[in-house]
C-alpha positions in Angstrom: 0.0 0.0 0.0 1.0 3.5 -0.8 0.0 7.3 1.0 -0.5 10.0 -1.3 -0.5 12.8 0.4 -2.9 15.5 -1.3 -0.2 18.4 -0.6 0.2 22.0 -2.5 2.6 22.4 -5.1 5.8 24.0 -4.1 6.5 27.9 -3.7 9.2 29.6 -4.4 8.0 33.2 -3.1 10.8 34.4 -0.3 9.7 33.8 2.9 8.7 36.6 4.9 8.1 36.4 8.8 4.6 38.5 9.0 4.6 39.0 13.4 5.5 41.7 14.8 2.0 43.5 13.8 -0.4 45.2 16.6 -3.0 43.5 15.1 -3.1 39.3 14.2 -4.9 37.3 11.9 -6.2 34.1 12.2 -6.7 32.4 9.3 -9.2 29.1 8.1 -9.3 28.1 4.9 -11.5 24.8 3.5 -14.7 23.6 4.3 -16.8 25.1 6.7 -18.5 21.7 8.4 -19.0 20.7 11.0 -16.3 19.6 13.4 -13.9 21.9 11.9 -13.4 23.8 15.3 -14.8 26.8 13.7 -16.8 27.8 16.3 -14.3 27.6 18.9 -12.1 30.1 17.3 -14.9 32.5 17.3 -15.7 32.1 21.1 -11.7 32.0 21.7 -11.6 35.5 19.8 -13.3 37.2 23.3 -10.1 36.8 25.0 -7.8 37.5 22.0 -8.0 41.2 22.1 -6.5 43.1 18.7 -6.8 39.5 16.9 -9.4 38.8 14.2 -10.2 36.1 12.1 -11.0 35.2 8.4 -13.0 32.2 7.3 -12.3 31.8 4.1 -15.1 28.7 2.2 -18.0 27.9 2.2 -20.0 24.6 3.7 -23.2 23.1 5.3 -22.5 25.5 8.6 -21.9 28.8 6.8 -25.0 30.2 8.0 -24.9 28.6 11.6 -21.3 30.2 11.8 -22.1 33.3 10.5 -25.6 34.0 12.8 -23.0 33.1 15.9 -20.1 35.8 14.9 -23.1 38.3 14.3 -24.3 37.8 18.0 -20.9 38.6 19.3 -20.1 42.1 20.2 -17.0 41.6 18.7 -18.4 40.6 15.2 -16.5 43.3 13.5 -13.4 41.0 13.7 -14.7 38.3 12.2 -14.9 37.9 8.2 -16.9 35.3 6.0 -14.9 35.2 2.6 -17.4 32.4 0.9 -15.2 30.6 -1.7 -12.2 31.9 -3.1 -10.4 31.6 -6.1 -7.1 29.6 -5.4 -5.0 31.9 -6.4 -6.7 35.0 -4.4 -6.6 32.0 -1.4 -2.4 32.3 -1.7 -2.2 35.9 -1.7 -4.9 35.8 1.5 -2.9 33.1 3.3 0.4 34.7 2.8 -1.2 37.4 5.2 -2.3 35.8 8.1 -0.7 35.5 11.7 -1.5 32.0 12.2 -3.5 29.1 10.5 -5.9 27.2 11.9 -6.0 23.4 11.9 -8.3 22.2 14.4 -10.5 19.4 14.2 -13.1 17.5 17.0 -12.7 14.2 17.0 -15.8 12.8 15.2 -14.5 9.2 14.7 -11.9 7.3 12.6 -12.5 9.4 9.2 -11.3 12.5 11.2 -9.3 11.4 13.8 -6.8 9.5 11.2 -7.3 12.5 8.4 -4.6 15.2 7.0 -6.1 18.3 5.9 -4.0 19.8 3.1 -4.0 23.1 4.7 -1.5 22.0 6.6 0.5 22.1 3.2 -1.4 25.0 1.8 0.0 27.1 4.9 3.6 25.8 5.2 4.0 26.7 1.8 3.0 29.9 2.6 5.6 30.3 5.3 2.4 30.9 8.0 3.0 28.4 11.3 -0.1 26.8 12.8 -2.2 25.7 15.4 -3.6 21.9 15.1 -5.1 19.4 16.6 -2.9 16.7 18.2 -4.9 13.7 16.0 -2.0 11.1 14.9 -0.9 12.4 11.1 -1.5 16.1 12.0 0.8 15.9 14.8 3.5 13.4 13.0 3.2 16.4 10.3 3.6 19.4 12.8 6.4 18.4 14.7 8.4 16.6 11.9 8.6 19.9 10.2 8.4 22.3 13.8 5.8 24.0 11.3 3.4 24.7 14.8 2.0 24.4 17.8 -0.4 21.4 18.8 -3.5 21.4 21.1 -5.7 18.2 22.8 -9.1 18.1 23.5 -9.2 21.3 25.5 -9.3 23.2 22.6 -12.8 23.6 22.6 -12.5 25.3 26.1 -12.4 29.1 24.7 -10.3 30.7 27.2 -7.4 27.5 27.1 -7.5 27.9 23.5 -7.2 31.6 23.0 -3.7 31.3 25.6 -2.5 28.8 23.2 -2.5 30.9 20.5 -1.2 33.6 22.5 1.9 31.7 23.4 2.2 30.1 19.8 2.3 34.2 18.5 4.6 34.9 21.1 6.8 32.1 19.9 7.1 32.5 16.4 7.6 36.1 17.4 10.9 36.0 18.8 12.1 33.5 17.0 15.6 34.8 14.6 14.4 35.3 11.3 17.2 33.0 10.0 15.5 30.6 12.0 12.6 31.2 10.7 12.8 31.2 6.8 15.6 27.9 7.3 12.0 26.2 9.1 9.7 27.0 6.3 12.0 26.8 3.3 12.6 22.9 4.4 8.8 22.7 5.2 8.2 23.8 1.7 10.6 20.7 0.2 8.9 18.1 2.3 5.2 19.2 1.8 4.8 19.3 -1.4 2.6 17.5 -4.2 6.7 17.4 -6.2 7.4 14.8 -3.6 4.1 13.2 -3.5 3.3 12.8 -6.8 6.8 11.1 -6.9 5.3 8.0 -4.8 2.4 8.4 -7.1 4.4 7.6 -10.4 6.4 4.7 -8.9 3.5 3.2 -7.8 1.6 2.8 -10.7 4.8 1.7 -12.6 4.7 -1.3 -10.1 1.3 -2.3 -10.9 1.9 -2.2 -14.7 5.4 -3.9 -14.6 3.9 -6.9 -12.3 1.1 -7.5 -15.7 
């Protein structure tokens, strides 16, 4: 048997550390479903003051999500971007803070899943906050792309401090640092390795007939 991983292509656009703002942006890009942790972002975002956060997609929640920023006082710091174009998605992801990669566990299908944001925002250069679920985790702390988080991140205040501190990490880290992180993140997540495994294995199968 053979993974292929469904990973972005690779990006050769210099990597530029984006902290260091009075204002952060927290950033989810896919499907808006349920059990993407959606909501608890938006209740986390009381206790994140100058942060806001940008959902960009569209799903079978889009209208829950939405009526529940609009009865927050702080809806103004919440945005519903609806599908986007991919190439407008690059140019959006390239600006955020921090990506978001956070998933409840709603049996096997999502506790053993890889969402390809966590490619789409390494390629970017953006670091994350995920989930702890088996591949996520292998994928985060192979490539010290971000910071992990159990089942307490559906406790709003918990989960706004762990974004906090992952901020305040990335933050002071040396830019060297930095870019040398994501520039081998960018080699190892890519479809150009993937696609690799891809090719090889469907030259087995034809070689063995």
């Amino acid at each position: 048997m053979v993974v292929v991983r469904n990973f972005a292509p690779v990006c050769n656009n210099p990597i530029v550390k984006r902290l260091n703002t009075t204002s952060k942006t927290l950033l989810y890009q896919g499907a808006v479903n349920i059990g993407r942790g959606i909501e608890w972002v938006i209740d986390a975002l009381e206790y994140l003051e100058n942060y806001k956060l940008i959902i960009a997609g569209d799903g079978d929640i889009r209208d829950e999500m939405e009526s529940k920023a609009a009865s927050k006082t702080y809806s103004d710091r919440i945005t519903f971007l609806g599908r986007v174009p991919p190439e407008e998605l690059k140019i959006i992801t390239a600006k955020a803070d921090l990506g978001l990669v956070l998933l409840e566990n709603m049996g096997l299908n999502y506790y053993y899943s890889l969402p390809n944001r966590l490619s789409d925002f390494a390629q970017a250069g953006i670091p994350v906050i995920a989930t702890d679920f088996p591949e996520i985790e292998n994928v985060v702390n192979s490539n010290k792309t971000g910071t992990l988080i159990g089942e307490e991140a559906s406790d709003p205040i918990i989960l706004a401090e762990k974004i906090k501190l992952a901020i305040d990490y990335w933050e002071q880290m040396p830019d060297n640092d930095y870019s040398h992180i994501f520039s081998d993140a960018r080699k190892n997540l890519c479809w150009e390795n993937e696609k690799k495994s891809l090719i090889e294995a469907i030259d087995t199968i034809f070689s063995e007939k």
